[in-house]
C-alpha positions in Angstrom: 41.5 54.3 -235.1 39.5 57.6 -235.6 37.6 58.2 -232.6 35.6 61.2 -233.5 31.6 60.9 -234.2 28.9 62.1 -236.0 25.3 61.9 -235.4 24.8 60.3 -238.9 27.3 57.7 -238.5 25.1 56.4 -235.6 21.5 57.8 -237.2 21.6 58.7 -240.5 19.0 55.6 -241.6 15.7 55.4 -241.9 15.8 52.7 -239.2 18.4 52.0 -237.0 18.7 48.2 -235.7 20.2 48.1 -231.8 21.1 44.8 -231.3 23.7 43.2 -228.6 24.6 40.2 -226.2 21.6 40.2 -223.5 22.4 42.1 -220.8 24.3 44.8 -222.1 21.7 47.1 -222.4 20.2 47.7 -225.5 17.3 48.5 -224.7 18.6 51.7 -222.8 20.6 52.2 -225.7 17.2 52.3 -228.2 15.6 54.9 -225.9 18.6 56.6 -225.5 19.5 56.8 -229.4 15.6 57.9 -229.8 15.8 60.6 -227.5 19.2 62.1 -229.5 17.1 61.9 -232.7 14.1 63.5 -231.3 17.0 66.2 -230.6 17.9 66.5 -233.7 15.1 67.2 -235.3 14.1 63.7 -236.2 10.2 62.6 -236.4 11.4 59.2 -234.1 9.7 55.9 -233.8 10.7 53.6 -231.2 9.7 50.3 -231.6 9.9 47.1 -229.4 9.7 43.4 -230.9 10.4 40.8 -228.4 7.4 41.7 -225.9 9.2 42.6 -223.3 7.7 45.9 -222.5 11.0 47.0 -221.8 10.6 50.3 -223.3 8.0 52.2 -221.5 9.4 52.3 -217.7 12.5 54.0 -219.6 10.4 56.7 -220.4 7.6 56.7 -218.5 4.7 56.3 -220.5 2.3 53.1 -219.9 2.4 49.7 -221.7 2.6 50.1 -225.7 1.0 48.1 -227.8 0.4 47.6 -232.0 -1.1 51.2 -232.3 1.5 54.0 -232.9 1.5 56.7 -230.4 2.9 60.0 -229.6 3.6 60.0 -225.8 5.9 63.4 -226.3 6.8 65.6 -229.2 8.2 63.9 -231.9 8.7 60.2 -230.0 6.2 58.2 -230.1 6.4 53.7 -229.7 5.0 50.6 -230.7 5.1 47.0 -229.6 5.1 44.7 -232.8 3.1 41.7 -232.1 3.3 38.7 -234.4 -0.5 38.1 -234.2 -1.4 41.5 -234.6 0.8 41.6 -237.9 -0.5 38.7 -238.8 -4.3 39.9 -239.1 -3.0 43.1 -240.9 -1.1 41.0 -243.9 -4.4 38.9 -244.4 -6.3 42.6 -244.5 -3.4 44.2 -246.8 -2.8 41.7 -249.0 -6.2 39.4 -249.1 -8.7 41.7 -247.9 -9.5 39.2 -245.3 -11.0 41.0 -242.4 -13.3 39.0 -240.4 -10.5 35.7 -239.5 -9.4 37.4 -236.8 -12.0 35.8 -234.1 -12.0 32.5 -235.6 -7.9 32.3 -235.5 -8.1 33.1 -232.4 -10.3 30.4 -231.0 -8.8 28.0 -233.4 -5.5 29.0 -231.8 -4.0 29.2 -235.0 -1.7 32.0 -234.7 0.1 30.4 -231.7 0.5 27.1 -234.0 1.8 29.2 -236.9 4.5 31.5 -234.6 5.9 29.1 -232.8 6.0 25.9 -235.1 7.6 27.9 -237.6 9.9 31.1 -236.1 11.0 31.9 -239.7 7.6 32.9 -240.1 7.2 35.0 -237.0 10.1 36.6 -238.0 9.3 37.4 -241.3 6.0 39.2 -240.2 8.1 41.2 -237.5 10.4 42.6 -240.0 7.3 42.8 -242.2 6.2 45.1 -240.1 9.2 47.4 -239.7 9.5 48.1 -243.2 5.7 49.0 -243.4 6.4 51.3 -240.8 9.1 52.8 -242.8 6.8 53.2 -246.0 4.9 54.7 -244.4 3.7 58.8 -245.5 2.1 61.9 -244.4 -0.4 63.8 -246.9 2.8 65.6 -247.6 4.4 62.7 -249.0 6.9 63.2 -246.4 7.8 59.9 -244.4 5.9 59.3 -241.7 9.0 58.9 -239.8 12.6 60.5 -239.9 14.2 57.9 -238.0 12.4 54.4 -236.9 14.9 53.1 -233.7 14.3 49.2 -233.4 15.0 47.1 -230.2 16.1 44.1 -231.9 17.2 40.9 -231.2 20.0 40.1 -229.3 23.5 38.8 -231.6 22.8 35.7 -231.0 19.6 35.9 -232.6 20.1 39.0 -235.3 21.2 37.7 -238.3 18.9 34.7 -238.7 15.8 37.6 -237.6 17.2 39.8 -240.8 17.7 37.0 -242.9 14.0 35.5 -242.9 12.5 37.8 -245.9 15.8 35.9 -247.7 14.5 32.4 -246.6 11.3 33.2 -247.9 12.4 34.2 -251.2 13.9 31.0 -251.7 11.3 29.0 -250.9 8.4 31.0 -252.7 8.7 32.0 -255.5 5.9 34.1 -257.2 3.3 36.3 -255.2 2.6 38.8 -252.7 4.3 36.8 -249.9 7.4 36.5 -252.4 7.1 40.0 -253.4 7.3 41.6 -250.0 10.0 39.5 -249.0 12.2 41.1 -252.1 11.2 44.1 -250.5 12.1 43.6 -247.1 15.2 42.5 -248.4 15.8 45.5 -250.2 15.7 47.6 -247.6 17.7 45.7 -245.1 20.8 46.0 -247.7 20.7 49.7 -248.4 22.8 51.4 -245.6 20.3 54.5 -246.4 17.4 53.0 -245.2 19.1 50.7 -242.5 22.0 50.2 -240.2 22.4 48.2 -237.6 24.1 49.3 -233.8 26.0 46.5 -232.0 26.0 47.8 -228.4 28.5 46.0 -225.5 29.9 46.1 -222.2 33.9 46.1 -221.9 34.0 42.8 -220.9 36.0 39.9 -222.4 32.6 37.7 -223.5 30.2 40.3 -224.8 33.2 42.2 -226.6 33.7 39.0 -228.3 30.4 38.6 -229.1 30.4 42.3 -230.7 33.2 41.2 -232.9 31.4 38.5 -233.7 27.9 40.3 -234.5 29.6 42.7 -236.6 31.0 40.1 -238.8 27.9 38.4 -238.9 25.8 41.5 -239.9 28.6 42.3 -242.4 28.8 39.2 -244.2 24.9 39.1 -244.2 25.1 42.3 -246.3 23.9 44.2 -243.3 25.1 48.2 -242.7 27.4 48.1 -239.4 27.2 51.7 -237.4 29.9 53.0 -234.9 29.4 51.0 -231.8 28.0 52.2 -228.3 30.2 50.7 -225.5 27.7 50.5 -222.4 28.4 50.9 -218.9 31.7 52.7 -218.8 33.7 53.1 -216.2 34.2 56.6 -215.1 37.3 57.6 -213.7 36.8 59.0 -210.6 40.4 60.7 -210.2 41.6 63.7 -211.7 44.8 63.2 -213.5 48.0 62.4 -211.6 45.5 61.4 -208.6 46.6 57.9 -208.3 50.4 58.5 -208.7 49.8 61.3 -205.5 47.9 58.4 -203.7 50.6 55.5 -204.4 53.2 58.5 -203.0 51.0 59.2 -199.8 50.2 55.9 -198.7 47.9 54.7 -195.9 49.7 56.7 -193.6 49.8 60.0 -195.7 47.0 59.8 -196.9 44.9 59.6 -193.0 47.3 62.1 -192.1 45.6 64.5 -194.9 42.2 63.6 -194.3 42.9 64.8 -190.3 44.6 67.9 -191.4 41.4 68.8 -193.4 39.1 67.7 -190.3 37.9 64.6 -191.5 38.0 61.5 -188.7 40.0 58.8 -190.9 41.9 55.8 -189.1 44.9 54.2 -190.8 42.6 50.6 -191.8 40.1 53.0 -193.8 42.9 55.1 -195.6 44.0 51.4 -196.8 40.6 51.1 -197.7 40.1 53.9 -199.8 44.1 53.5 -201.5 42.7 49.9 -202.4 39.5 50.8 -204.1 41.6 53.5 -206.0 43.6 51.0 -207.9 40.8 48.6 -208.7 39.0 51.5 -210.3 42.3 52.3 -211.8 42.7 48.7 -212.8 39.2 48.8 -214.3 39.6 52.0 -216.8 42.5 50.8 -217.7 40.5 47.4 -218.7 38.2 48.9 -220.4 40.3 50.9 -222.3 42.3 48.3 -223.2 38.9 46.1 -224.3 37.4 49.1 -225.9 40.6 49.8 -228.1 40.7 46.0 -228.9 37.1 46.0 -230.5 37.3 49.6 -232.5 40.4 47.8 -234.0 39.1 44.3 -234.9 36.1 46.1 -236.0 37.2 49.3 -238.0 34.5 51.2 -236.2 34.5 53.9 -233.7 32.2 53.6 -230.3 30.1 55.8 -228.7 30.7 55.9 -224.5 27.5 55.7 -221.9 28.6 55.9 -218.4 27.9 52.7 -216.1 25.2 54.9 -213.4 25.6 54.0 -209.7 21.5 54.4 -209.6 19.8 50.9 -208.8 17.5 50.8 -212.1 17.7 52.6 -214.9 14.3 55.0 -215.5 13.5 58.2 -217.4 15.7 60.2 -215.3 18.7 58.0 -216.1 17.9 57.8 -219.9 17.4 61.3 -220.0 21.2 62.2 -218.7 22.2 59.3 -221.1 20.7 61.1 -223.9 22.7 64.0 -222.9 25.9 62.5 -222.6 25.6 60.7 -226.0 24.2 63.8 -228.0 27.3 66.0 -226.5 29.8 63.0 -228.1 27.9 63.5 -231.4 27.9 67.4 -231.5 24.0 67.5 -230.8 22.5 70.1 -228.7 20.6 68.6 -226.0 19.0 70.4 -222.8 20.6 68.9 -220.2 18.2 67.0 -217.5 17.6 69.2 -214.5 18.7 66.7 -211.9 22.1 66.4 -212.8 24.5 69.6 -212.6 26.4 71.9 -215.6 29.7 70.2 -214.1 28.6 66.6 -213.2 27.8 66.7 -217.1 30.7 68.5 -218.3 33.3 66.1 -216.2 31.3 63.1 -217.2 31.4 64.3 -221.3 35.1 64.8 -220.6 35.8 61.1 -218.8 34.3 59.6 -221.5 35.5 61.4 -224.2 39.4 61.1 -222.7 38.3 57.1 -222.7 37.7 56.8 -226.2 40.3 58.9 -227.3 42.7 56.7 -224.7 41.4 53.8 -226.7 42.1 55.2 -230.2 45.6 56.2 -229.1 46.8 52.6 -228.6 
């Protein structure tokens, strides 16, 4: 399995999809892939769906909402709201500007969203694929690259599919219309692609097989993967045969001979925690080669970070890390040193190419 990467594998659609099992991290991965394409050039949009406000503490800005805004060169966000989209169809389509107060107190909206999800659905996606028609006075896109935090895997597919369960339930007008669009643009791996992002663990690398095939058969554009949360290894090579060799006792008999105070019992320690990191890599190599096989697709590698919560700062070196794997030139973040970066490029780099190898 090739391992090598290219920035348009991962970005060359107009809107990029990231999806994955919760709790892998996709949302770190949208801000992450955002702040590559900003790097490249890229007029980026990074919008949120779900109402989380998950986006903004990654980057520091304060809570989005429907407007688009520009909170740095060439980034700028939006949270899609279902109501928001809701009054903007009636205005688009209908001219209908004044319902907005009287859905409100007739609650209508909440009725309409949550009787019938299909619906919501439709109007987020709705809303994506305005964004994407969107044009400057140029006739230039409004935006280069439009980076979605989508639904999780389990919830994907059926999100994509709604303009198609419109379609065959209405037939003629503008709803029916739009939906063909939609449609259209979802299919044409120019305009979309989706990202599956995981963790190297047994569940949600099943899951990614799974959401690949899923997206695939739904006639959905499947990028290279990101693998989340990698385990770095934090021996050089040949450092875990030397410690096996050393043992406890060697090994405190070092550490005194290069002034440091280490008993027997905490030698032990340290020669365990070696080979469960050791154990772990080779885990997550293992894992990682298992899903670029079953999927035909190479991965991207982001480090796991040893920081509590992930912010700005963390994104920013993530950014970094990613856009070095792609061949993107990216100024690295100012907290983080020339060799933390370079070793950390090269660990995960040496763990893809591991996984390709086997």
């Amino acid at each position: 399995m090739p391992t090598t990467l290219d920035v348009e594998d991962l970005l060359g659609s107009n809107v990029v999809l990231v999806t994955g099992k919760g709790g892998v991290g996709k949302t770190t991965v949208a801000a992450t892939l955002a702040l590559v394409g900003v790097a490249t050039g890229r007029r980026t949009l990074l919008v949120e769906v779900e109402g989380r406000q998950g986006l903004p503490p990654l980057l520091a800005t304060s809570p989005w909402d429907y407007q688009q805004r520009e909170f740095r060169p060439g980034l700028a966000g939006t949270a899609i709201d279902p109501a928001d989209a809701v009054y903007e169809y009636l205005e688009l389509f209908y001219g209908i500007k004044r319902v907005q107060w009287v859905m409100e107190r007739s609650h209508a909206i909440d009725f309409v969203t949550t009787a019938a999800p299909g619906l919501r659905d439709l109007l987020l996606v709705g809303k994506v694929y305005e964004l994407e028609g969107q044009r400057r006075p140029d006739g230039r896109r409004a935006w280069d690259l439009i980076v979605v935090d989508a639904p999780p895997t389990g919830r994907i597919v059926p999100f994509l599919e709604a303009p198609s369960a419109v379609t065959e339930i209405v037939r003629v007008g503008p709803i029916r219309r739009q939906a063909g669009q939609i449609e259209e643009l979802l299919h044409d791996p120019r305009r979309a692609r989706a990202v599956v992002t995981t963790l190297l663990e047994e569940m949600p690398v099943a899951e990614a097989r799974e959401g690949v095939a899923a997206l695939t058969a739904a006639g959905i554009d499947v990028a290279p993967l990101v693998a989340n949360q990698v385990e770095v290894p934090r021996l050089a090579p040949g450092g875990a045969d030397l410690l096996e060799r050393l043992g406890a006792d060697g090994l405190a008999a070092r550490a005194a001979a290069a002034g440091a105070n280490a008993s027997r019992r905490t030698a032990a320690l340290v020669l365990g925690l070696a080979r469960e990191q050791q154990d772990r890599v080779a885990l997550q190599a293992g894992l990682l080669a298992e899903l670029t096989a079953a999927t035909g697709r190479p991965a991207l590698a982001l480090p796991l970070l040893t920081t509590a919560a992930v912010g700005a700062e963390e994104v920013a070196l993530l950014a970094h890390l990613a856009a070095a794997q792609l061949g993107v030139d990216l100024a690295p973040p100012p907290h983080v040193t020339a060799a933390e970066l370079e070793a950390l490029t090269a660990a995960l780099e040496a763990t893809r190419d591991a996984a390709g190898a086997r």
